[in-house]
C-alpha positions as a Markdown table, in Angstrom:
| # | Residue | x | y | z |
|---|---|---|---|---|
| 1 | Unk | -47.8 | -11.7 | -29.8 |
| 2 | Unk | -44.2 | -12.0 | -29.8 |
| 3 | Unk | -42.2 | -14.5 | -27.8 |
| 4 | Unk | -39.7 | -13.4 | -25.6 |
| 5 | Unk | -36.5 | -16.2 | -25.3 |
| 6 | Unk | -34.8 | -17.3 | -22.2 |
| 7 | Unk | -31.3 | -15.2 | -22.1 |
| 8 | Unk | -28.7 | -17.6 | -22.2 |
| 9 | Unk | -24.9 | -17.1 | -22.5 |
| 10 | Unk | -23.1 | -18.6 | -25.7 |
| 11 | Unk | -21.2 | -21.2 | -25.6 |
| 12 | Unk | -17.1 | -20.6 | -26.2 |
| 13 | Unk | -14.9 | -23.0 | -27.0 |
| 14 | Unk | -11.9 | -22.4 | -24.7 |
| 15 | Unk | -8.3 | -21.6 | -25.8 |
| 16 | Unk | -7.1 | -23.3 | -23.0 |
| 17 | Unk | -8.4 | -26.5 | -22.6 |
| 18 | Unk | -5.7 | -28.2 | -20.5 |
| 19 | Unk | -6.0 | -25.3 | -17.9 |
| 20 | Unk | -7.4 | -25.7 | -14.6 |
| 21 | Unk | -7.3 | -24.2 | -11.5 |
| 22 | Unk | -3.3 | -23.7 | -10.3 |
| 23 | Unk | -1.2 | -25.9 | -7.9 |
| 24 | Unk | -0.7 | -22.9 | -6.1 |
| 25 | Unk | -4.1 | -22.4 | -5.7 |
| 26 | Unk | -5.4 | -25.5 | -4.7 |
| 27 | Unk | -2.5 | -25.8 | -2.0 |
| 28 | Unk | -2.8 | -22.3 | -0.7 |
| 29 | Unk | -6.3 | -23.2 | -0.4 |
| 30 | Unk | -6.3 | -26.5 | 1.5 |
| 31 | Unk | -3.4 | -25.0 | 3.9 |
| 32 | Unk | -5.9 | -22.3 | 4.7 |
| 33 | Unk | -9.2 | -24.4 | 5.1 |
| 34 | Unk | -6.3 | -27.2 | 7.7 |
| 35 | Unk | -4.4 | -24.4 | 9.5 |
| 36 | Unk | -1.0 | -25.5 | 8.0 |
| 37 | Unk | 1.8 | -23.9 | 7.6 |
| 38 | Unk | 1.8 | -22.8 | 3.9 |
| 39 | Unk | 5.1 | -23.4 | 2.5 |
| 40 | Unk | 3.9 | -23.7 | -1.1 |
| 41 | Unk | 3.2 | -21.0 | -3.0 |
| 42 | Unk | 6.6 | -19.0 | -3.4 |
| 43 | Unk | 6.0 | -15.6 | -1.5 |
| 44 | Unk | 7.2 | -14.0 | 1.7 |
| 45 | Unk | 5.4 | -13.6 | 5.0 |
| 46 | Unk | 7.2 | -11.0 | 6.1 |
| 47 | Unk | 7.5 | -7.1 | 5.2 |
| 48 | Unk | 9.5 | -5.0 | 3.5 |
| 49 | Unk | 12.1 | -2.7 | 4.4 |
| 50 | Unk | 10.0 | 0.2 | 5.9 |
| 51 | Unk | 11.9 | 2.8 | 3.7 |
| 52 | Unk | 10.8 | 1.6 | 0.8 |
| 53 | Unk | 7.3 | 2.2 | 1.8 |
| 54 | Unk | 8.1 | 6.0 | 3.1 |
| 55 | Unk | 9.2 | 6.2 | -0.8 |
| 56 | Unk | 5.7 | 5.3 | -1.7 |
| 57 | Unk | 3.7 | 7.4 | 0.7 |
| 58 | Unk | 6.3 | 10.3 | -0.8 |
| 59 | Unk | 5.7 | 9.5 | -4.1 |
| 60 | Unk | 1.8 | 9.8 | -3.8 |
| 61 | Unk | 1.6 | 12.9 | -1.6 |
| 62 | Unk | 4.4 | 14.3 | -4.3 |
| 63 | Unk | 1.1 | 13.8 | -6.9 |
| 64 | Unk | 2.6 | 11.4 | -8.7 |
| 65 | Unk | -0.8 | 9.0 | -9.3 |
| 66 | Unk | -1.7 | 9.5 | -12.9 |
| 67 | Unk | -0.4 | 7.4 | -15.8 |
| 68 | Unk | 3.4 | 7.5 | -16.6 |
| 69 | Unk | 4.8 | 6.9 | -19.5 |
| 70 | Unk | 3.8 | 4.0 | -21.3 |
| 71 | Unk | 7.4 | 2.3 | -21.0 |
| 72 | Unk | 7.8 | 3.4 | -17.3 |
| 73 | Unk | 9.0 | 6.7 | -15.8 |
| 74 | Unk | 12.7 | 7.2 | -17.4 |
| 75 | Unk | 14.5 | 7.7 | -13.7 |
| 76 | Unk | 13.4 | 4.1 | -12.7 |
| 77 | Unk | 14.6 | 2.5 | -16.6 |
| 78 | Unk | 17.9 | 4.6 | -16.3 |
| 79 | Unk | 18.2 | 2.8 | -12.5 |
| 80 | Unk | 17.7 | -0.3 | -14.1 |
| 81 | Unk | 20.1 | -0.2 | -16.4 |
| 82 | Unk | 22.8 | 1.1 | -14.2 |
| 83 | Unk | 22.3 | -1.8 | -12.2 |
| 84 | Unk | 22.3 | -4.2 | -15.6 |
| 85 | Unk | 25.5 | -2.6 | -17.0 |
| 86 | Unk | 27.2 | -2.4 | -13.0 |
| 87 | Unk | 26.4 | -6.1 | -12.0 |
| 88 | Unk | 26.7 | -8.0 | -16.0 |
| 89 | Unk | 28.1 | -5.3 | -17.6 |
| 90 | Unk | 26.3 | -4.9 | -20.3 |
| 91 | Unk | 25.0 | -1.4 | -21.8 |
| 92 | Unk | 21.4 | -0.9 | -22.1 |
| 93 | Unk | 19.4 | 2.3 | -23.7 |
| 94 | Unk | 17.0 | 3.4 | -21.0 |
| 95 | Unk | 15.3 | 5.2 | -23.5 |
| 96 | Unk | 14.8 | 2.4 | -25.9 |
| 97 | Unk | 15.7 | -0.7 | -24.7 |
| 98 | Unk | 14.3 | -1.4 | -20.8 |
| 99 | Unk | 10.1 | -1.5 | -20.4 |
| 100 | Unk | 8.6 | -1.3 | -16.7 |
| 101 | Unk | 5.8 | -4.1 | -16.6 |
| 102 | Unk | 3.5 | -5.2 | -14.3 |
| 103 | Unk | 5.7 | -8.2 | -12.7 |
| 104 | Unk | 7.3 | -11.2 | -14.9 |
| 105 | Unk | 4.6 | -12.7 | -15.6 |
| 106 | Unk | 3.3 | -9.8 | -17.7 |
| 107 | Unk | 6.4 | -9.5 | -19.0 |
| 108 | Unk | 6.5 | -13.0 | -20.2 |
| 109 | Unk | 3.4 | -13.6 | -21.6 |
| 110 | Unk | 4.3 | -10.4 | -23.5 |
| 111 | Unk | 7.6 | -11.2 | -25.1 |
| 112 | Unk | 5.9 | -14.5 | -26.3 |
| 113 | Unk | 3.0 | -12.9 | -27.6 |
| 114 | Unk | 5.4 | -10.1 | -29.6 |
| 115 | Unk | 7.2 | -12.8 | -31.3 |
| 116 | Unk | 5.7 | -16.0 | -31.6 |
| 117 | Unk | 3.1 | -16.7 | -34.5 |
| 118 | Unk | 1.0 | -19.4 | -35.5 |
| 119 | Unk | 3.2 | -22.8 | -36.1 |
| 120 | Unk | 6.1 | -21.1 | -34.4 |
| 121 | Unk | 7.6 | -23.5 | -31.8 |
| 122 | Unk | 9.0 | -22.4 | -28.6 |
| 123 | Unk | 11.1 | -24.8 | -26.1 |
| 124 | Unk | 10.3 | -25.0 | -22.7 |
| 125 | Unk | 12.7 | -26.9 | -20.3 |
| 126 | Unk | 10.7 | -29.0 | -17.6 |
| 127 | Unk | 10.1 | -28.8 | -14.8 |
| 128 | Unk | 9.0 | -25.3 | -15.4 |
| 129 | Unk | 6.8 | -22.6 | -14.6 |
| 130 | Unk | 3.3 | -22.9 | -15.2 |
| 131 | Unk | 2.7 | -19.7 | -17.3 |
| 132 | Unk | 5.4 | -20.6 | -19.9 |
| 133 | Unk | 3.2 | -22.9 | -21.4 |
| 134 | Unk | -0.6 | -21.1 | -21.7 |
| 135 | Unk | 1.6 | -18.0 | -22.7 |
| 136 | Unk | 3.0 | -20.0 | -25.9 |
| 137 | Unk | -0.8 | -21.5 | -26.7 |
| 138 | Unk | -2.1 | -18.5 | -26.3 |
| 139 | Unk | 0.1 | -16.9 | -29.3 |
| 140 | Unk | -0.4 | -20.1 | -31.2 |
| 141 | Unk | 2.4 | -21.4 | -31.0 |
| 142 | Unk | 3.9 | -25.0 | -30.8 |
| 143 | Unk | 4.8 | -25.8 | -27.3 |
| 144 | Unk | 8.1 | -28.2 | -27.1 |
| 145 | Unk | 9.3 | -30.0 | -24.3 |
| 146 | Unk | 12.7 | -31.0 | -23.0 |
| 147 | Unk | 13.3 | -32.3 | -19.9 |
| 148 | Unk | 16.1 | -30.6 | -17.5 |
| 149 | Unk | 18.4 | -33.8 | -16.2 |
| 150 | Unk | 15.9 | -35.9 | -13.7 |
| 151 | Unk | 17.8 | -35.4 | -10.4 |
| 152 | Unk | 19.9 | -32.7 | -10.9 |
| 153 | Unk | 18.1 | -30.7 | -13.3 |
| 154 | Unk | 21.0 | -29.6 | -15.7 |
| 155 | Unk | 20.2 | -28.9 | -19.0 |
| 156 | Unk | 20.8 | -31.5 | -21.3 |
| 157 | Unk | 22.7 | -30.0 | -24.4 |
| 158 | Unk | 21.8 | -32.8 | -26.4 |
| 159 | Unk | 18.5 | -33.0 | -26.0 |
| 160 | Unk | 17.7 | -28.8 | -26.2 |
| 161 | Unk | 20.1 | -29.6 | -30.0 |
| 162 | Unk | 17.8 | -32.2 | -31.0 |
| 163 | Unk | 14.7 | -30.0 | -30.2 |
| 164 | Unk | 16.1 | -27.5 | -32.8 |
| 165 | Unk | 14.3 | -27.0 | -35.9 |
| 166 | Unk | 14.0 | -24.4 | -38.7 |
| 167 | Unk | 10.2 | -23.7 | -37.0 |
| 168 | Unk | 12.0 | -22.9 | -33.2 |
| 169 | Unk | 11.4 | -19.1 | -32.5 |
| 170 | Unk | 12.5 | -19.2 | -28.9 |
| 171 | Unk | 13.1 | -20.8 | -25.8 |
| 172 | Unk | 12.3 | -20.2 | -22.9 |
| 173 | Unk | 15.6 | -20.4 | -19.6 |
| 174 | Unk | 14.8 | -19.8 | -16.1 |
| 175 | Unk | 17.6 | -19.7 | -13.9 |
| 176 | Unk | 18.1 | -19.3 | -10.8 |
| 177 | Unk | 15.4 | -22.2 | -11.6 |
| 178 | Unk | 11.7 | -22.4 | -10.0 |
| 179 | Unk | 11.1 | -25.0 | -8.9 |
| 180 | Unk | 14.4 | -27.1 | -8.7 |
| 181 | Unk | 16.5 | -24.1 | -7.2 |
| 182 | Unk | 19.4 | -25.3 | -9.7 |
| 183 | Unk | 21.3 | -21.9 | -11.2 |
| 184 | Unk | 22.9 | -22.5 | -14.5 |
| 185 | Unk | 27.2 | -22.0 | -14.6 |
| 186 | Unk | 28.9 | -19.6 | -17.2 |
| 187 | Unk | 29.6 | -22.9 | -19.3 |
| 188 | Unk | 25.9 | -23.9 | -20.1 |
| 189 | Unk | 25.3 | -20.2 | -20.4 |
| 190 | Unk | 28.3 | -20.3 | -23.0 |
| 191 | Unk | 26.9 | -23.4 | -24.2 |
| 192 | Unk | 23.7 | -22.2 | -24.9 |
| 193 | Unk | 25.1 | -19.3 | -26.7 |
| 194 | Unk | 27.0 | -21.7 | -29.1 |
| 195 | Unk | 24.7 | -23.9 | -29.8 |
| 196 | Unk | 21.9 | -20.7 | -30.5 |
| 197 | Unk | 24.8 | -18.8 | -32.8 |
| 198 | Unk | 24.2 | -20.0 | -35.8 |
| 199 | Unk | 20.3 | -19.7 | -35.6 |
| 200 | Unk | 17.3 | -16.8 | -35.3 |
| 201 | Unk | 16.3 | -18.4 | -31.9 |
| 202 | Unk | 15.3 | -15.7 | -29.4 |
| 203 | Unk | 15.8 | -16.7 | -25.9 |
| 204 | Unk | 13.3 | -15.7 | -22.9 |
| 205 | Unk | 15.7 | -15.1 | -20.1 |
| 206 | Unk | 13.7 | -15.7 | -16.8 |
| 207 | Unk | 15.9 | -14.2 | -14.1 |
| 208 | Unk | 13.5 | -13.1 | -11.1 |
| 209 | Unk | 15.1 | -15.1 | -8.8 |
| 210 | Unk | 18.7 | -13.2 | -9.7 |
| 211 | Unk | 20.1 | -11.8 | -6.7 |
| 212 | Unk | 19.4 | -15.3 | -4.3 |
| 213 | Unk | 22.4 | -17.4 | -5.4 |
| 214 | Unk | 24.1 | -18.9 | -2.6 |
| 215 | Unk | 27.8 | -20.6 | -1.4 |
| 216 | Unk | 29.7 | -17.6 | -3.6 |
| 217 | Unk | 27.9 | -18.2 | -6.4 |
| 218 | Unk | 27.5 | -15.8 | -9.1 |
| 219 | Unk | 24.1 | -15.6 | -11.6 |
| 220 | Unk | 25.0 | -15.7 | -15.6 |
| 221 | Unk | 22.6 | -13.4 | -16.3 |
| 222 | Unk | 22.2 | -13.9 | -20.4 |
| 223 | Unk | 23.4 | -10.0 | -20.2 |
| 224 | Unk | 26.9 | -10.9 | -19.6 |
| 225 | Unk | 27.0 | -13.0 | -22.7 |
| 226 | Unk | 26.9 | -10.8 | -26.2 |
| 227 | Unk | 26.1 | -13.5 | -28.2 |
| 228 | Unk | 22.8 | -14.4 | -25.7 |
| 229 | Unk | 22.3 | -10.4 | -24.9 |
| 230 | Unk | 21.9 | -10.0 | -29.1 |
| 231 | Unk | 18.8 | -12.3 | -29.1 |
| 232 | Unk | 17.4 | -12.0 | -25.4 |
| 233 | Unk | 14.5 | -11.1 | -23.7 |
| 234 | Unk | 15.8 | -10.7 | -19.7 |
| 235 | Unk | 13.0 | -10.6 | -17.4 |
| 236 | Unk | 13.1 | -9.7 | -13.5 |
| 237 | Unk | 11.1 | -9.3 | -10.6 |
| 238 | Unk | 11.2 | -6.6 | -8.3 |
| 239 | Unk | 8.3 | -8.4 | -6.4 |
| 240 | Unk | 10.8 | -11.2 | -5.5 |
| 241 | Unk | 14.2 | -8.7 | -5.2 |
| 242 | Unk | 12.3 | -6.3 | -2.2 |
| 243 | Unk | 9.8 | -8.8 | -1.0 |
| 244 | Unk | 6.6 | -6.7 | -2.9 |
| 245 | Unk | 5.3 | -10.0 | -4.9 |
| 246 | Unk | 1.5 | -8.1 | -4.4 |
| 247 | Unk | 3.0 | -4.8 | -6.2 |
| 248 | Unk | 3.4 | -6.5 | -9.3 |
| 249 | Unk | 6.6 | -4.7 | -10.8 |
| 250 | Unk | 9.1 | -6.1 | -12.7 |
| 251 | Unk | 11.2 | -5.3 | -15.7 |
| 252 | Unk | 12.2 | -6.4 | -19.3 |
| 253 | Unk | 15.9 | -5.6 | -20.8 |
| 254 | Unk | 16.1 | -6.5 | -25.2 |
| 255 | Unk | 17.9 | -5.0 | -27.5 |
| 256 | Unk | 15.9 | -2.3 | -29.5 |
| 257 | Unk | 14.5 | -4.2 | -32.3 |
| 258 | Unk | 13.0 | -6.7 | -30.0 |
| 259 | Unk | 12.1 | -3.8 | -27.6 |
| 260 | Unk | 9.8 | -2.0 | -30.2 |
| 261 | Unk | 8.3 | -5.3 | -30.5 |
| 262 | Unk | 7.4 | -6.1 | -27.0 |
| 263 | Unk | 6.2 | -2.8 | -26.6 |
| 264 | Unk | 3.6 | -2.6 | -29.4 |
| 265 | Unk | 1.9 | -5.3 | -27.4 |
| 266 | Unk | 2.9 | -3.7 | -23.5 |
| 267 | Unk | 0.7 | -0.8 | -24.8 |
| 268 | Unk | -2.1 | -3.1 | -25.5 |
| 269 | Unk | -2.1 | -5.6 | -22.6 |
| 270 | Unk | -1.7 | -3.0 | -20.1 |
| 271 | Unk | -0.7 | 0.0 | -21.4 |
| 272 | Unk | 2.1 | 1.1 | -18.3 |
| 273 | Unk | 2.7 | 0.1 | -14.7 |
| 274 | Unk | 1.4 | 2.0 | -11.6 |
| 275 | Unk | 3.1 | 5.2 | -10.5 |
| 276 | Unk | 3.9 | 6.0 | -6.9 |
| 277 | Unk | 5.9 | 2.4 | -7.1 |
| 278 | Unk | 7.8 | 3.5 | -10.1 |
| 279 | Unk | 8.5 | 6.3 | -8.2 |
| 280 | Unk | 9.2 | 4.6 | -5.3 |
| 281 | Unk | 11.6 | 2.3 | -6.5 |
| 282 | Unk | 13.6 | 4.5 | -8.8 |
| 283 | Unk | 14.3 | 6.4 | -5.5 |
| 284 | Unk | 15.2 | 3.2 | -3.5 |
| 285 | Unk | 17.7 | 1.6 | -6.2 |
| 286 | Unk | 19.8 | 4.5 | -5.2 |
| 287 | Unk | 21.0 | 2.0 | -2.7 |
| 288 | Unk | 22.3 | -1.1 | -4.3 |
| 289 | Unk | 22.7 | -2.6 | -0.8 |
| 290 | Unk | 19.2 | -4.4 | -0.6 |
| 291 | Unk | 19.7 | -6.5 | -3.1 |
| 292 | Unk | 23.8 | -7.1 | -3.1 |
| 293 | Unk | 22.7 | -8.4 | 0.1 |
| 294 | Unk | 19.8 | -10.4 | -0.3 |
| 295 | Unk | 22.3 | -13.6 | -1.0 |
| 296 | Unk | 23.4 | -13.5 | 2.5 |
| 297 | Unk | 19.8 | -12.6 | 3.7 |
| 298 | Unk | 18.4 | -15.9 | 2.6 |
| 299 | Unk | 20.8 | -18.2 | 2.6 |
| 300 | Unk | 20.9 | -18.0 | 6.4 |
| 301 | Unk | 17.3 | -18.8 | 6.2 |
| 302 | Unk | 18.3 | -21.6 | 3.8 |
| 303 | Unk | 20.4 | -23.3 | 6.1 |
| 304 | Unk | 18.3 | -22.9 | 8.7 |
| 305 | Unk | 15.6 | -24.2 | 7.2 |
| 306 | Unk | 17.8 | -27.3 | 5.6 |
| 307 | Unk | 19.4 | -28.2 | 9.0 |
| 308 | Unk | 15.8 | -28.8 | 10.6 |
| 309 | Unk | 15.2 | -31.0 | 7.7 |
| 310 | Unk | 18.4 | -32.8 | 7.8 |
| 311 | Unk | 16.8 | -34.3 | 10.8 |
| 312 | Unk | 14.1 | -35.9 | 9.0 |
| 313 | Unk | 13.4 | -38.4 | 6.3 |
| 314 | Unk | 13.9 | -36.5 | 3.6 |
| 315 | Unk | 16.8 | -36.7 | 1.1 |
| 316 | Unk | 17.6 | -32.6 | 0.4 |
| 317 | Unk | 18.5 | -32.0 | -2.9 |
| 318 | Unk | 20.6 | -28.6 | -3.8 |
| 319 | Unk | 19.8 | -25.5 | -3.7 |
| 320 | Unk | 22.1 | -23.2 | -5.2 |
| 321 | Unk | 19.3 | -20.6 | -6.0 |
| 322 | Unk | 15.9 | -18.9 | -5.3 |
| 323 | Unk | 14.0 | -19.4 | -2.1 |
| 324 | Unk | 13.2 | -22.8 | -2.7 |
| 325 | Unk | 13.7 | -26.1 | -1.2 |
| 326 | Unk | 13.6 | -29.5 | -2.8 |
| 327 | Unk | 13.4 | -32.5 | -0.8 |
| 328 | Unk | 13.3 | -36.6 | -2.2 |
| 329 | Unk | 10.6 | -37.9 | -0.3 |
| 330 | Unk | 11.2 | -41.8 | -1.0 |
| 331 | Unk | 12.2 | -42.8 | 2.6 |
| 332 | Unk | 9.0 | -41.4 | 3.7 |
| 333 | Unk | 6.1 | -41.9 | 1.7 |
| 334 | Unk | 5.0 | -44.6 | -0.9 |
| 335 | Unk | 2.5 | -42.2 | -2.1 |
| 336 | Unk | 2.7 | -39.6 | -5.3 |
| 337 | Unk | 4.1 | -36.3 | -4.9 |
| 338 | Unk | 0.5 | -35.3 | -5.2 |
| 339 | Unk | -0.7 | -37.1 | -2.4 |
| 340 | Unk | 1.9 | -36.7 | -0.7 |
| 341 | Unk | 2.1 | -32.8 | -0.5 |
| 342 | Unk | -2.1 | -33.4 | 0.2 |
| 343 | Unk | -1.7 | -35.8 | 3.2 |
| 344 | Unk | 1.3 | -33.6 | 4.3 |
| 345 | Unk | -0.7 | -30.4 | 4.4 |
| 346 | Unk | -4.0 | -32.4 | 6.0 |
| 347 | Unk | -2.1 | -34.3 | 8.7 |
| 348 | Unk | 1.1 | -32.8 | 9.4 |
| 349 | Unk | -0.2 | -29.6 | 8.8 |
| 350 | Unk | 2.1 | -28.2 | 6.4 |
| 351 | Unk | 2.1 | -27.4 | 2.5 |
| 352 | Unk | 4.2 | -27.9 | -0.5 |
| 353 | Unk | 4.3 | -28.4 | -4.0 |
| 354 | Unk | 4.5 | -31.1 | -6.0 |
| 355 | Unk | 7.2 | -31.1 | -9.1 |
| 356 | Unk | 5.1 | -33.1 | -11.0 |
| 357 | Unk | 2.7 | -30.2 | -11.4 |
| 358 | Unk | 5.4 | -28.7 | -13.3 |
| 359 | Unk | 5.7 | -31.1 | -15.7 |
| 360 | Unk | 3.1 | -31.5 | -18.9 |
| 361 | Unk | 3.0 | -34.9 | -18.6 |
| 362 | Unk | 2.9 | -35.1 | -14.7 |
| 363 | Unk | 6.0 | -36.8 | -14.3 |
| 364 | Unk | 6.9 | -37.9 | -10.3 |
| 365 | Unk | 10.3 | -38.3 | -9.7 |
| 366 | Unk | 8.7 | -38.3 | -5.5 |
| 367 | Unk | 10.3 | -35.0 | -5.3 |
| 368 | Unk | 8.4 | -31.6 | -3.4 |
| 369 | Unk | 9.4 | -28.0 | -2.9 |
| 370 | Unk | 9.5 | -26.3 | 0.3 |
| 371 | Unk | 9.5 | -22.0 | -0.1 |
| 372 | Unk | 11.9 | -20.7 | 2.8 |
| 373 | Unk | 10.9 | -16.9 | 2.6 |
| 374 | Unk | 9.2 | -17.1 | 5.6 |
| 375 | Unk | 9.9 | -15.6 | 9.2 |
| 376 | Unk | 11.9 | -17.8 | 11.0 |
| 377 | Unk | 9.4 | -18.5 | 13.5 |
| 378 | Unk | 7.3 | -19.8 | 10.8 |
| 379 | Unk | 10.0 | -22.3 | 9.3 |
| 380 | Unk | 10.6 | -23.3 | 13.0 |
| 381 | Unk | 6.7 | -24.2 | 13.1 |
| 382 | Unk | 7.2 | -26.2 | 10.3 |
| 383 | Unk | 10.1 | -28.0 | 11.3 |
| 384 | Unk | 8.6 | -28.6 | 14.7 |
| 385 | Unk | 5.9 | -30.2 | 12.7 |
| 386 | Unk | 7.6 | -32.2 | 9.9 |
| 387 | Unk | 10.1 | -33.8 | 12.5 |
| 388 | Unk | 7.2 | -36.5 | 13.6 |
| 389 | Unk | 8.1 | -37.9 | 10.0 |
């Protein structure tokens, strides 16, 4: 008589093993469970504009709902790189040289994965976002880490040139910057491409935050520079561009030999993006008006948002960029950022992030970010509530 075993489930030993559950997460989570006002986790709570979403319903009753090519439908790449060539000027091949992916953090995860191998290492600048890192163990790489200036968060030169050796296969520049909301000037941009010119470093060009730069500033897009262009990936977002973070949709611009690369893994990861919204938003870039205005759009919401908390405790840092809002919170707390942003959401009822949970080693500089895509009626809530500080 044979004996039949328990099933049991094999143990794995995990490839991430310094990965938890997010910030975002967790603080999304606790705002929910406390009723606060969640001004963590970095998405809108309002719509779209309503056209966009007649280009949708258009796009699915025209039958376009099976797969499309596996670099995205060419009328949405050749809108993209109108835009590229009309706003950085710089000439990109639709055909060969722009994928459709499904958001930035796809696209990210992608580019690291095309080109980093086994002992590689890649530079990440800190604070920064949280995927950068898993991305680069993930590909086996070597992560290494170099801290933007504490306070300002400008990139040191000397620091990113001492991180420099024959092993560095990329690194990895996010501007306008999540979470510090600093935007890099056309000298670091030049900088950078100086200092990279005499090397095979490939640079990872986060820009999804590229059309919210405020007070007449302009984004230096890596596109604008040839000598950064020649070795970049540029990824965007058009999640954060038309307020659609839940579509997923974003975009990567390389030249073609790092294009064929990133696109022998695309095909593999998730083969193509889904249809009716490449549809949709081919049709809607027609009109560059949504996003040549979206600097105005939230930097009234920025303002308003920063003269509530003027009113408070807090010390505001800048914010030249994205839709975030960092805040020193030294005059009003003796506790961590940590415990600070979990006290804030428990009994003041609203949420933020902590910067230290963008940093590898947990640094805490007492520094939180506020998100301002809201309605204003829900940054008023939150004013009304962090003014008892």
């Amino acid at each position: 008589m044979s004996t039949v075993l328990a099933p049991r489930t094999p143990a794995i030993t995990t490839k991430l093993p310094a990965v938890g559950t997010t910030i975002f997460t967790v603080m999304s989570a606790l705002a929910a469970e406390k009723g606060a006002v969640n001004l963590g986790q970095g998405f809108p709570d309002f719509g779209c504009d309503p056209k966009l979403l007649e280009d949708v319903t258009a796009a699915m009753a025209a039958g376009h709902n099976q797969y499309p090519p596996m670099p995205g439908i060419l009328p949405l790449r050749e809108a993209i790189a109108a835009k590229i060539n009309a706003l950085y000027g710089h000439s990109y091949s639709a055909a060969s040289e722009i994928t459709v992916t499904a958001g930035a953090t796809q696209a990210i995860i992608t580019a690291i994965l095309a080109v980093v191998r086994p002992g590689d290492e890649v530079i990440v600048l800190e604070p920064c976002y949280d995927s950068y890192v898993p991305n680069i163990d993930l590909a086996g790489g070597t992560v290494v880490r170099v801290s933007l200036t504490p306070g300002t968060f400008r990139p040191d030169f000397d620091k990113i040139a001492a991180a420099l050796t024959p092993k560095t296969r990329a690194i990895i520049v996010n501007t306008p910057h999540n979470p510090s909301a600093t935007v890099w000037t056309e000298a670091e941009m030049r900088k950078l491409e100086e200092l990279l010119a005499p090397t095979d470093v490939l640079v990872i060009s986060d820009e999804v935050y590229e059309h919210m730069v405020y007070d007449g500033g302009q984004h230096q897009s890596a596109a604008r520079f040839p000598g950064l262009a020649a070795r970049s990936f540029i990824v965007s977002s058009f999640g954060k561009t038309y307020h659609v973070t839940g579509w997923k949709v974003g975009y990567v611009a390389a030249p073609e030999s790092l294009m064929t690369e990133f696109r022998k893994v695309h095909q593999f990861n998730v083969f193509t993006v889904n249809t009716p919204m490449q549809h949709a938003l081919a049709h809607f870039m027609a009109n560059p008006a949504p996003y040549l205005d979206l600097p105005a759009f939230y930097q009234r919401k920025r303002d308003l948002f920063a003269a509530g908390l003027a009113k408070t405790r807090f010390k505001l840092l800048s914010s030249g960029g994205t839709y975030f809002q960092c805040v020193d919170i030294s005059d009003v707390s003796d506790l961590g950022e940590a415990d600070f942003c979990q006290w804030l959401t428990r009994e003041i009822g609203v949420a933020a992030i902590p910067l230290s949970a963008f940093y590898g080693d947990g640094f805490d500089q007492r520094v939180v970010r506020f998100c301002f895509a809201k309605k204003d009626e829900t940054l008023m809530s939150a004013l009304d509530r962090l003014s008892k500080l």
